[in-house]
C-alpha positions, -999 to 999 in steps of 0.1 A, spaced: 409 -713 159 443 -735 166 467 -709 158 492 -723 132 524 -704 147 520 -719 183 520 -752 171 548 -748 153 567 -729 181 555 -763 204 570 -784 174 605 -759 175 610 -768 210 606 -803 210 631 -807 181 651 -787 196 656 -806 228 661 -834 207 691 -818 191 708 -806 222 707 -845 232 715 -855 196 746 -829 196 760 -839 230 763 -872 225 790 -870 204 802 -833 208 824 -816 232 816 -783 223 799 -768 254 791 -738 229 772 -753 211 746 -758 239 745 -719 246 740 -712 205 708 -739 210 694 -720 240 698 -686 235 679 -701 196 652 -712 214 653 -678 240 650 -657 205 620 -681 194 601 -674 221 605 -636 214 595 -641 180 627 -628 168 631 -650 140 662 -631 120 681 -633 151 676 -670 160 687 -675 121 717 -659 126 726 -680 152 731 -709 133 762 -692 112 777 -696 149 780 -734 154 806 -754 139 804 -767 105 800 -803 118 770 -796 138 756 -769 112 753 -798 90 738 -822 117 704 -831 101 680 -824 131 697 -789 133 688 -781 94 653 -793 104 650 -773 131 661 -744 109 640 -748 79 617 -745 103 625 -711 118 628 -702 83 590 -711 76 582 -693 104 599 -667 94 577 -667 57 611 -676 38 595 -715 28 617 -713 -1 642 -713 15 629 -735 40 620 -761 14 651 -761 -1 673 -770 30 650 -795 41 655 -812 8 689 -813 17 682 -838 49 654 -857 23 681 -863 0 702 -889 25 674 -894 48 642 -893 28 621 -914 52 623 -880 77 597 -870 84 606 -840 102 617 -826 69 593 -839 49 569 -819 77 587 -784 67 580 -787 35 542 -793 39 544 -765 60 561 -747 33 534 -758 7 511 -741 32 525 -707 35 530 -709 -9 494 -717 -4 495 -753 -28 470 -773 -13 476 -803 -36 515 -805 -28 507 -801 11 480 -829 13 505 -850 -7 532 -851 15 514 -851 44 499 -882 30 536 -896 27 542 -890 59 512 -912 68 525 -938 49 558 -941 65 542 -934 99 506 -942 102 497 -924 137 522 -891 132 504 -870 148 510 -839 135 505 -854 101 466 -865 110 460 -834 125 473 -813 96 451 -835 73 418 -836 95 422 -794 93 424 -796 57 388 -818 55 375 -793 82 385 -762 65 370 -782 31 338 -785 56 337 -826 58 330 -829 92 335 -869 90 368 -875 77 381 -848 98 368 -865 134 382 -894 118 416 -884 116 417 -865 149 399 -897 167 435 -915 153 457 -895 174 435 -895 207 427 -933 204 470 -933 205 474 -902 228 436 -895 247 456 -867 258 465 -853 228 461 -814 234 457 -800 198 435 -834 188 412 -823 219 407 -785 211 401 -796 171 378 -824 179 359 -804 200 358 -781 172 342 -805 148 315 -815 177 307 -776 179 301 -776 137 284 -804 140 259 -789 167 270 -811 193 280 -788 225 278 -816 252 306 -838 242 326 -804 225 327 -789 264 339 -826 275 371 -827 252 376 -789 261 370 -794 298 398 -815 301 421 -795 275 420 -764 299 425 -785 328 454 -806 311 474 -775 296 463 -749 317 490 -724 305 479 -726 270 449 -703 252 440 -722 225 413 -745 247 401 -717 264 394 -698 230 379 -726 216 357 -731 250 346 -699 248 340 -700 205 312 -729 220 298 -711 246 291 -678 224 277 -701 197 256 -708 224 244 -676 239 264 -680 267 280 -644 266 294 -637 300 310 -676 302 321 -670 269 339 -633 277 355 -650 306 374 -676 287 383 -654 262 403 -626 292 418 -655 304 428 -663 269 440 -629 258 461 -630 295 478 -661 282 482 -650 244 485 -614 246 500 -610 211 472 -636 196 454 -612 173 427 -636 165 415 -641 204 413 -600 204 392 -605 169 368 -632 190 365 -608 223 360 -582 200 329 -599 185 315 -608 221 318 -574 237 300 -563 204 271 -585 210 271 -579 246 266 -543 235 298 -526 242 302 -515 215 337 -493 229 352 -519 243 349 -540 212 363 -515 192 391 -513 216 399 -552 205 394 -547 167 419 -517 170 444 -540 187 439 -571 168 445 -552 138 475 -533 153 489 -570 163 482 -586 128 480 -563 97 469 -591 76 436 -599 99 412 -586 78 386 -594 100 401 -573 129 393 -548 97 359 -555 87 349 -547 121 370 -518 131 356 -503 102 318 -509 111 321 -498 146 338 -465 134 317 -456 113 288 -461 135 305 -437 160 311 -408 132 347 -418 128 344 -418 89 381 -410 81 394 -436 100 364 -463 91 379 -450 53 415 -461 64 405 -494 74 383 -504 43 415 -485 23 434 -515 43 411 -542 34 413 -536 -2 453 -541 1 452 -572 19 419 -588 9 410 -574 -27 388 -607 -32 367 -592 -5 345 -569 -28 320 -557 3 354 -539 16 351 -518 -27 315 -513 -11 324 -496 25 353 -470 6 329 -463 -23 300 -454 3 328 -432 27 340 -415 -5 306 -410 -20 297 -390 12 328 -370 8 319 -363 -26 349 -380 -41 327 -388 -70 357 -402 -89 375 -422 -66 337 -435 -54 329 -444 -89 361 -464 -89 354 -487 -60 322 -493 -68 330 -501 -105 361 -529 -84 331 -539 -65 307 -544 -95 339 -569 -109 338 -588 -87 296 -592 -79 285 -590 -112 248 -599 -100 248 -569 -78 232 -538 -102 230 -517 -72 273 -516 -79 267 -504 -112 241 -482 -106 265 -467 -79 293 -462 -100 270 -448 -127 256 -421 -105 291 -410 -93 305 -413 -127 284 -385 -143 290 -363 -116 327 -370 -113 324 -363 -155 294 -357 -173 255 -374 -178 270 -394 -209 303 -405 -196 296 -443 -182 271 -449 -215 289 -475 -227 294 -492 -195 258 -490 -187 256 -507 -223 275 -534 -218 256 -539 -181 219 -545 -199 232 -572 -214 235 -591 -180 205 -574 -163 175 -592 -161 153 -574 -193 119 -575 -169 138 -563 -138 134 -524 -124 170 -526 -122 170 -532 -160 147 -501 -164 168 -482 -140 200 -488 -157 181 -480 -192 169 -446 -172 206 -434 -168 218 -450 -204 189 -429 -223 183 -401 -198 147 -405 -208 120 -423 -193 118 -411 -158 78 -410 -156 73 -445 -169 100 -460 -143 85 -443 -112 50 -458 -118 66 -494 -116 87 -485 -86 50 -473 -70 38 -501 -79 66 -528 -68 56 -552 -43 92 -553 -27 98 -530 -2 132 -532 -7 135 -531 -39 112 -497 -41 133 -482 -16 168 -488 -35 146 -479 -69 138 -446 -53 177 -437 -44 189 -442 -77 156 -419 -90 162 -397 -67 199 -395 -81 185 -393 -119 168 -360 -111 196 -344 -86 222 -347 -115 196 -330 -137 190 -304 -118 157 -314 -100 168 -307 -68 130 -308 -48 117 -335 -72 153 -355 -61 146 -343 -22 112 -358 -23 122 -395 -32 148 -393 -8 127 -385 15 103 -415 6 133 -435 11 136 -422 47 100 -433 49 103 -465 36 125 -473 65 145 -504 50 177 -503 72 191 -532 55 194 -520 22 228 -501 7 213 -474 0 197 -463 32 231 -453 49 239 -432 21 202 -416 15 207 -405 55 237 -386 46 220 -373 19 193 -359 39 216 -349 68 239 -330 44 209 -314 33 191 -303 67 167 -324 67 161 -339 105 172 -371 107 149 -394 132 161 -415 160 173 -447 144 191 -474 153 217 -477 128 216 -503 101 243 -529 90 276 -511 82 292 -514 45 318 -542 45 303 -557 72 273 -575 49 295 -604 42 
């Protein structure tokens, strides 16, 4: 991934060389220079308030110098303020509206308010008062990427290295594209000469090393990737992708290690998250595999398989209640997915009572395929009736999965009602059935643990939150 901030740290510095040259031709004030540097100084540290502050320093000549109120709308989108940012570069659009440096801040800013439309529009201005601006074409061939059309996006990064072969970010995207498109050979080429060209910079190696794991091509792909981390130790992304090749390298510690730290660098990665969580919980750490899908719900609540992971962790810990809750978020959002409802069914009438969730499980029939066991299933728990007829069909089901998960909830049916060795004996035919993939396999074990049974030596299935 071509991390957005670096680029735009690259994109600082430039402008702001240009404005120290801009300033001292016509400006004696040697201070000026030091406010400019010591800017740039706070930049690098990622101190963003600070640098900001700076500005109120200079003189009200040069604080009005258009390059400068660039440069600090800028700082101000970097610093997630793009209203603000936006607003003063309007200020330089309204006498210069051809500048494209301002008109860049405020795609930038259309990023960060996340409108796409507004973005690709101005970007598409820029275009037409500068055909080959780099930064424009690049900014547009990531929007086709990221929109998964491989052609216009080569297209447009093929515009800045027919100008600029040398072109560091057009390299490490283009390369990209190659590696989507399947085509390693030529991908290695443009990143080959990326690492070699800007050898202080990570973002070729990561990519490099993106290609090679694609490829199988572990250890090649682990180097890049320290080399990487020693060049962008605060990149929480490149932790996030050493992370994953540590995990399929089978060390599984040392991978946790990088989730932890991606995480730590970058609350917002929710991918530094989704595995954190997995790898916890396969070690026993449930509370703190519960604290990171408890994160993921704040910072990705589209992201209903992270609903899945807490209502599992609280189901085990027989928070009924706060288990039927997060399935019932995850059953929102998947409304194909009966083994949601089912879930929050089962913990509903033991957070409450057998005919608390009837008129949810009324309203779910009507979605639920009528021929389906899930259909008879979700009929079992709305009529508490029927029990004998359903676990013929779920003898007879062809679909080893599907019997499995049938089992679970039958098994449920009769623990709520009391049938505690009739309930032990489907989950133990669960066990049997052996389908690690399913949801409800990680929760039967617990079951079974919980309830002495021994549980075999099994390699662990796919964690919760981790299925998508």
């Amino acid at each position: 991934m071509i991390t957005s901030y670096k680029t735009r740290f690259f994109h600082l510095a430039v402008l702001l060389a240009v404005c120290t040259s801009a300033l001292f031709a016509h400006s004696a004030a040697q201070t000026t220079e030091e406010i400019l540097t010591e800017v740039a100084e706070k930049l690098a540290q990622r101190d963003f308030f600070t640098a900001l502050e700076l500005f109120d320093s200079l003189n009200p000549e040069d604080a009005q110098n258009p390059e400068i109120l660039v440069m600090r709308a800028s700082i101000l989108n970097s610093a997630g303020r793009p209203t603000e940012a936006r607003a003063m570069a309007n200020r330089v659009i309204a006498v210069e509206p051809e500048n494209t440096d301002a008109l860049m801040v405020i795609a930038d800013a259309a990023l960060l308010e996340g409108n796409d439309r507004e973005r690709r529009s101005i970007l598409d201005r820029i275009i037409r008062i500068e055909p080959d601006n780099a930064r424009a074409l690049i900014n547009l061939g990531k929007i086709s990427l990221n929109a998964g059309n491989l052609r216009v996006a080569a297209n447009h990064f093929d515009r800045v290295l027919a100008a600029n072969p040398n072109h560091g970010e057009a390299l490490v995207a283009r390369a990209m594209v190659h590696r989507f498109s399947r085509e390693p050979i030529p991908a290695e080429r443009l990143l080959n000469r990326a690492v070699v060209m800007y050898p202080r910079w990570a973002s070729p190696l990561q990519e490099r090393a993106r290609l090679y794991r694609s490829a199988g091509f572990l250890a090649d792909a682990l180097e890049d990737l320290r080399r990487a981390s020693i060049l962008d130790p605060q990149n929480s992304w490149i932790a996030v992708d050493l992370g994953l090749t540590l995990k399929e390298l089978n060390r599984r510690e040392e991978a946790l290690d990088e989730f932890i730290r991606a995480a730590n660098l970058d609350p917002h990665n929710f991918l530094a998250f989704i595995y954190s969580a997995s790898l916890r919980g396969q070690f026993g750490d449930f509370e703190g595999a519960m604290r990171d899908y408890e994160t993921l719900t704040r910072i990705r609540p589209d992201y209903f398989f992270a609903f899945e992971g807490l209502g599992m962790l609280r189901m085990r810990n027989h928070d009924w209640a706060g288990a039927r809750d997060a399935f019932l978020e995850a059953y929102r959002q998947a409304p194909t997915e009966f083994s949601y409802a089912l879930l929050a069914t089962v913990n509903w009438m033991r957070a409450v009572n057998q005919t608390d969730p009837r008129r949810f499980l009324a309203q779910v029939l009507r979605t639920a395929p009528r021929d389906s066991l899930e259909h008879a299933m979700l009929r079992l728990f709305h009529d508490l009736r029927g029990d004998l007829d359903i676990a013929i069909r779920i003898e007879s089901e062809p679909n080893l999965n599907t019997r499995s998960s049938m089992l679970f909830y039958l098994a449920h049916f009769h623990d709520i009602r009391g049938n505690t060795n009739l309930a032990n004996r489907y989950f133990l035919m669960v066990r049997d059935l052996n389908r690690v993939g399913t949801l409800e396999w990680r929760l039967n074990e617990w079951i079974l643990e919980e309830r002495g049974f021994s549980v075999p030596a099994q390699a662990p299935g796919a964690e919760a939150g981790e299925r998508g």
